[in-house]
N, C-alpha and C positions, 0 to 999 in steps of 0.2 A: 759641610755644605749639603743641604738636602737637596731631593731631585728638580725640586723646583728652580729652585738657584741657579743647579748645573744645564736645565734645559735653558733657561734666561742668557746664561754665559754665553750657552753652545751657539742661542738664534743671534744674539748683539756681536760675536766675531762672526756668525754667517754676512750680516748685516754690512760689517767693516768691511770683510773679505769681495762683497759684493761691489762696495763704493769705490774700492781700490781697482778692481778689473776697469768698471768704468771709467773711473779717471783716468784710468792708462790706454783704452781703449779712445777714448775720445781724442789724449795726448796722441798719440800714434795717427790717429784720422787725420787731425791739424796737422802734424807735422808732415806726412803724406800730399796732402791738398799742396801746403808752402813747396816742398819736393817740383810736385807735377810742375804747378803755375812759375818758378822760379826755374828749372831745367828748361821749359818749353819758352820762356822766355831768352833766358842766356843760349839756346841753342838760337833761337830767331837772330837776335842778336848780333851774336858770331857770325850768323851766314850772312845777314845783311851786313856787316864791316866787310868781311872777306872782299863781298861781291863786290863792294866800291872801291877796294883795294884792285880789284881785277879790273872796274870798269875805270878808274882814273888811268893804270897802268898803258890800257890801250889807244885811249884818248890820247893820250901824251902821246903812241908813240903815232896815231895818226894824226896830229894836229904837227908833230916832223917833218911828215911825209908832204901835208898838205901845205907847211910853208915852202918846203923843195919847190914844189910844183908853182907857188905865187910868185918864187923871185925869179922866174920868166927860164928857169932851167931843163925844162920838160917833165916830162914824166917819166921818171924814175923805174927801175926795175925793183918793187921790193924787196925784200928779202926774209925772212923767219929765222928762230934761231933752231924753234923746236916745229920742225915740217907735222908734227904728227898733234898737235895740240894748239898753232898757230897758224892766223890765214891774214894778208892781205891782198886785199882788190881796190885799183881805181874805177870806176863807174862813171859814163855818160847823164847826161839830161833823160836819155832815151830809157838807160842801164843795160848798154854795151860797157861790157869792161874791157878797157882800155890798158891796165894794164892788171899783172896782177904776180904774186909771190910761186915759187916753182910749183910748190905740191899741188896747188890750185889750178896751174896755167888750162887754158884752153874750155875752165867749164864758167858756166855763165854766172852770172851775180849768185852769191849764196844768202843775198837777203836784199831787198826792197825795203829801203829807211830814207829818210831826210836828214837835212845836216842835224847834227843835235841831237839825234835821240840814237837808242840803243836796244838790241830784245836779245832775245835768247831764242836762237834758231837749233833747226838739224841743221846738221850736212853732211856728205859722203865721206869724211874725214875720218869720224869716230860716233861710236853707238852715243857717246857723252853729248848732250847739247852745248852748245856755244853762244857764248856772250858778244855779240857783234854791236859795235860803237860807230858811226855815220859821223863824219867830218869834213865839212865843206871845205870846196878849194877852187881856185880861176886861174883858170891855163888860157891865158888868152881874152880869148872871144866866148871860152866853152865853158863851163858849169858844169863840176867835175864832183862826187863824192868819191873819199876813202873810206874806204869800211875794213877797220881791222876790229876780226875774230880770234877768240881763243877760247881754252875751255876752262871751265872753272874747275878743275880738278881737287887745286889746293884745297877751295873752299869743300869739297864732300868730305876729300879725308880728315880734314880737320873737324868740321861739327858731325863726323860721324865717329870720331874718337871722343869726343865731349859727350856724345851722346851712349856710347859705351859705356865710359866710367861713371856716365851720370846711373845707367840699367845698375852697376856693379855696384858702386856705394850707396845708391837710396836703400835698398836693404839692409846695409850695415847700420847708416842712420837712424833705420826705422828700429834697430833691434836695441843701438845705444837709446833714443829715445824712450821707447819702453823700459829697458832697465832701470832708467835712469829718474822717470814717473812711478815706475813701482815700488822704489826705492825712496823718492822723496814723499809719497802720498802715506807709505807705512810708515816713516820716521814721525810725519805728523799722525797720523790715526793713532799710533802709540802714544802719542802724549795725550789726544782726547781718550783713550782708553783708560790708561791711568787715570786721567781727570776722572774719569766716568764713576771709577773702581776706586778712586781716593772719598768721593762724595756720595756713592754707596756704602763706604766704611764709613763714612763719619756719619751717616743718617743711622746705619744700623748701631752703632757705638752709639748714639746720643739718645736711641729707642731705649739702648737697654740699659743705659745712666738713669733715665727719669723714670724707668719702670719698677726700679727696685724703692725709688722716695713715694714714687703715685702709692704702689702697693702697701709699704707701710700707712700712710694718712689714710688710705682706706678700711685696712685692717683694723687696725687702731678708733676711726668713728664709728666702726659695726662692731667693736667691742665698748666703748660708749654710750652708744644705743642700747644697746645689753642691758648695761651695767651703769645706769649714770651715776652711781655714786663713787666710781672711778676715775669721773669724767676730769678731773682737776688733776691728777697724776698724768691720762692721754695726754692730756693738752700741753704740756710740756713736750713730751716727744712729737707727737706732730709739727707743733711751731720749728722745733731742731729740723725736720724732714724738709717743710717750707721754705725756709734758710736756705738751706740745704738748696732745693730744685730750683728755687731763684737765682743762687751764685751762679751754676749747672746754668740755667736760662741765658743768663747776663755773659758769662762765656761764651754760649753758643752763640749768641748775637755778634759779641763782639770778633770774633773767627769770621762771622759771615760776613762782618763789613768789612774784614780786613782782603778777603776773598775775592769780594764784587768790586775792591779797588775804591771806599767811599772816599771822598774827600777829608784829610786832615782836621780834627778841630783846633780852631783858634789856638795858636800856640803864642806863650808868653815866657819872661826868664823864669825859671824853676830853681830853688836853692834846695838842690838836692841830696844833700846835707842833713836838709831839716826834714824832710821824709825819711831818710836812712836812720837818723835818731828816733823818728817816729817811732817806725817799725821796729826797733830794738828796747824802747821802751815796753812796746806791746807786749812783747815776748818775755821779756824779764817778767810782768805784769802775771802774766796768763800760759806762763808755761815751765816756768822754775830751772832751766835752765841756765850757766853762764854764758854770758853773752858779752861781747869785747866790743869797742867800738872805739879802742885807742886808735886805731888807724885811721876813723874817721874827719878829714879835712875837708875844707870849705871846697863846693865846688860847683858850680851855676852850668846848665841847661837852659836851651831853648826847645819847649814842648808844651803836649797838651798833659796838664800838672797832674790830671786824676789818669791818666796811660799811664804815667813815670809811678803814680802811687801803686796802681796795680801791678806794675815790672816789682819793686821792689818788696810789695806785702805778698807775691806768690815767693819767689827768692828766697826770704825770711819762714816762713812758713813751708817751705821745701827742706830747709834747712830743719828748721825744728820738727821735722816729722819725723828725721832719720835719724837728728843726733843724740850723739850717748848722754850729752854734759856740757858742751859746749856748742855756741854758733858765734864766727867772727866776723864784721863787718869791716870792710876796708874800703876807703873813697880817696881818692888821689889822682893829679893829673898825670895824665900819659904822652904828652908831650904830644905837637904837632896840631895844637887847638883839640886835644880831644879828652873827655875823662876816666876814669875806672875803677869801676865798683866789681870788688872781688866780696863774695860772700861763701864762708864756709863751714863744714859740722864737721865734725868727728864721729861721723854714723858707719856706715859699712861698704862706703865710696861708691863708685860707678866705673866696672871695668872699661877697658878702652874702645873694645869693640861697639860697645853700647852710647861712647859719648855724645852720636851726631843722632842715635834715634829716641835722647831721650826729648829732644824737641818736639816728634810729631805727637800727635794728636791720638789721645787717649790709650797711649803708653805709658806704663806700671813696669817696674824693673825691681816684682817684687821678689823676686829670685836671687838677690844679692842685697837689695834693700829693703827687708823684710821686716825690718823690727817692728814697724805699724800699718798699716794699709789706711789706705783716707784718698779721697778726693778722686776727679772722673781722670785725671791724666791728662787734663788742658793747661796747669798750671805754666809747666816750661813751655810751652806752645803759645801761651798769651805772653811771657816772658822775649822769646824770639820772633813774635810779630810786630810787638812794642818798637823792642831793641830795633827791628831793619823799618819802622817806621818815622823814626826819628833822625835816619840815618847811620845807625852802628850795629853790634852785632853781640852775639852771645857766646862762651863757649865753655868746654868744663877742661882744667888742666889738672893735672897732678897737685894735693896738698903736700908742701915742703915741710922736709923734716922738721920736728921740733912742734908742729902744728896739727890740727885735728885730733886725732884718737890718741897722738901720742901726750898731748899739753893734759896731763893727770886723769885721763879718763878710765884708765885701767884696764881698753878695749886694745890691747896690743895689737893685735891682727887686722884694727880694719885700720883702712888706708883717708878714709875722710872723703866729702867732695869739695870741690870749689871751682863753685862759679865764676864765670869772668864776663864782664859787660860793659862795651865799649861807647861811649855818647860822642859824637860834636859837642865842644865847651861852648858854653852860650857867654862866654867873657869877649 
C-alpha cells in the first residue's frame, strides 16, 4: 500500500472515529435531557401524591371531629397521636379557639382558613412547615372551624430519597448509555467500512483487470501502425483482448446490479437440463476433454433463463480450466421441491480453508490450482450471486472416491473439485 493510500486509510478512520464520538455524544445528551425532564417530573409527582395522601388524611380526621361537634355533643377535647408533628384547633367566627389538642392548648389560631381549603403554614411546633386543612362545623347557634395540622415529613423523606437515587443512578445510566451507543454505532461503521474497503477492492481489482486487455489492444495498434502489413495477424489478437474486456465489462455490470439490489428479470420455467447438456456439448467441442453427463436428469427451474446459462457456462468452464481429463455434470432432484447440479474436474481440488473465499470477487487460488491461469476471478462470484438470486445456494464438497483425478487421470494426488448448487424446482 503506498503512502497515499495509508494517509487515505488513516483520515477515513479519523473521519469514523469522529462520527462515532458524536453519535455517542449526542446519545448521552438525549439521554441526559430524558434523565432531568423524567426525575424532575416523577419527583413532582411523588410530592404531589404524598401531599394528598397527607391532606385527605387530615380532612378525614377533621371532617370527625366536626361531625362530633354537629350531633349537638359539644365540643370535644382533641386529641393527637404524635404531639410533635400533629395539631388540632377548634376556631370561632371571630378565630377564638375554642377548643384545641394538648401541645397546642392556650396559643391562638395557628392559621386563618375558611371551611374547605388548606396551606402550608409555620408554627411553633417544628422548624418543618405544616399542612393545615379548614373544616366547617355548627355547634349550635355558632359557626365553628376545625383546622387540623400536621407535618408532611413523610412526604420530604420519601421524594428526597427518589431524589437521591435518581443523583446516584443518572450517572451510571449515562455511562451504560454511552457504552452502549459506542458500541452500537461501531458495530454499524464497521460494516460501512468494510463496505467502503470491499468497493475500493473491487474498483481497484476491476482497474487492474482491464488495464492489462486496454494495454495489449494498444500495444498491438502502435505496432500496426508501424507495420501495417502485420496488420491481419494483430487483428486477431486484439479482437481475443475485446472479448476478452467485454466479458470483464458484462461481469462488472452484472455484480453492480446484483449489489444496488436491481429488480429480478422476468423469470419463466427453465429446463435446466437443456443448458447443462448445452454447456457439455461445448466443452467436449472446444476443449478435448471427457466429459460425463450420465448423471444428467430432467429438471425444471423457475428463473431468468440467460442468469441460470451464465451459473452454468462459468461452472463448466471452471471446471475445464483446472481439469486433468475429465469434467462431470450431474443434475438431479434434492428433494423438498429443490434441484441439484453438482459439477466436477479432476484438477488439483480446492483446500478446505479456501472453500467459502473462492466465491468473492476476483479471487485466483492459483497456489494450488495452478495448472492454467485465465480469467478476472468473477466466475464463482457470478455463480454464487445467481445461485442466492433465484433463491439457492452454492458450495464446494469433497470429490468421492472413485471420481475426479482418480476415474483414469493418472493425477493420483490431486483430490478434484465439486461444485454443488442448490435451485427451487420450478415443477
Amino acid at each position: 500500500m503506498g503512502v497515499g493510500s495509508s494517509a487515505a486509510v488513516v483520515r477515513h478512520r479519523r473521519r469514523l472515529r469522529a462520527v462515532r464520538v458524536r453519535a455517542t455524544v449526542i446519545a448521552v445528551l438525549a439521554v441526559a435531557v430524558a434523565l432531568v425532564v423524567g426525575g424532575t417530573a416523577l419527583v413532582q409527582g411523588l410530592r404531589a401524591e404524598l401531599s394528598g395522601d397527607v391532606r385527605d388524611a387530615a380532612r378525614a380526621r377533621a371532617t370527625g371531629v366536626a361531625r362530633v361537634i354537629g350531633a349537638g355533643r359539644g365540643v370535644p377535647a382533641p386529641t393527637v397521636a404524635d404531639s410533635g408533628e400533629e395539631f388540632l384547633q377548634v376556631v370561632d367566627a371571630a378565630g377564638k379557639v375554642v377548643a384545641a389538642s394538648a401541645n397546642v392548648e392556650g396559643r391562638p389560631a395557628l392559621a386563618r382558613l375558611e371551611p374547605g381549603d388548606s396551606a402550608s403554614v409555620r408554627t411553633p411546633l417544628d422548624e418543618d412547615r405544616f399542612l393545615v386543612v379548614a373544616v366547617g362545623a355548627r355547634d349550635g347557634d355558632r359557626e365553628l372551624t376545625v383546622l387540623d395540622g400536621r407535618t408532611p415529613s413523610g412526604v420530604a423523606e420519601a421524594t428526597g430519597t427518589v431524589t437521591r437515587l435518581l443523583l446516584i443512578g443518572s450517572p451510571v445510566l449515562l455511562l451504560l448509555a454511552a457504552a452502549a451507543t459506542w458500541a452500537a454505532v461501531g458495530r454499524a461503521l464497521r460494516r460501512v467500512a468494510r463496505a467502503e474497503a470491499a468497493q475500493r477492492r473491487f474498483v481497484s481489482d476491476a482497474s487492474h483487470e482491464l488495464r492489462s486487455p486496454v494495454a495489449t489492444v494498444r500495444q498491438h495498434a502502435e505496432v500496426a501502425l508501424a507495420h501495417p502489413e502485420r496488420a491481419g495477424t494483430l487483428a486477431s489478437t486484439v479482437r481475443e483482448e475485446a472479448v476478452r474486456m467485454q466479458r470483464l465489462v458484462d461481469d462488472l455490470l452484472l455484480l453492480a446490479r446484483a449489489d444496488e439490489g436491481a429488480p429480478p428479470a422476468a423469470r419463466h420455467p427453465v429446463d435446466l437440463d437443456d443448458l447443462v447438456l448445452a454447456e457439455a456439448g461445448r466443452l467436449r467441442a472446444t476443449t478435448g476433454l471427457r466429459v460425463d453427463t450420465t448423471g444428467v436428469g430432467a429438471a425444471r427451474v423457475t428463473g431468468d433463463e440467460g442468469a441460470l446459462r451464465r451459473l452454468v457456462r462459468n461452472l463448466g468452464e471452471n471446471a475445464a480450466r483446472y481439469a486433468h481429463a475429465r469434467v462431470a455434470f450431474t443434475l438431479t432432484g434434492a428433494g423438498e421441491g429443490r434441484v441439484r447440479l453438482v459439477v466436477e474436474d479432476d484438477g488439483p481440488g480446492i483446500p478446505p480453508a479456501d472453500r467459502r473465499r473462492v466465491f468473492e470477487r476476483f479471487v485466483r487460488l492459483d497456489e494450488s490450482r495452478s495448472r492454467e491461469a485465465g480469467g478476472a476471478g468473477l466466475g464463482l462470484a457470478i455463480v454464487a450471486e445467481v445461485a442466492a438470486a433465484h433463491g439457492g445456494g452454492v458450495r464446494v464438497e469433497d470429490v468421492p472416491s472413485g471420481a475426479g483425478a482418480g476415474a483414469g487421470s493418472g493425477a493420483g494426488a490431486d483430490a478434484g473439485a465439486r461444485f454443488v448448487v442448490t435451485l427451487p424446482s420450478g415443477e
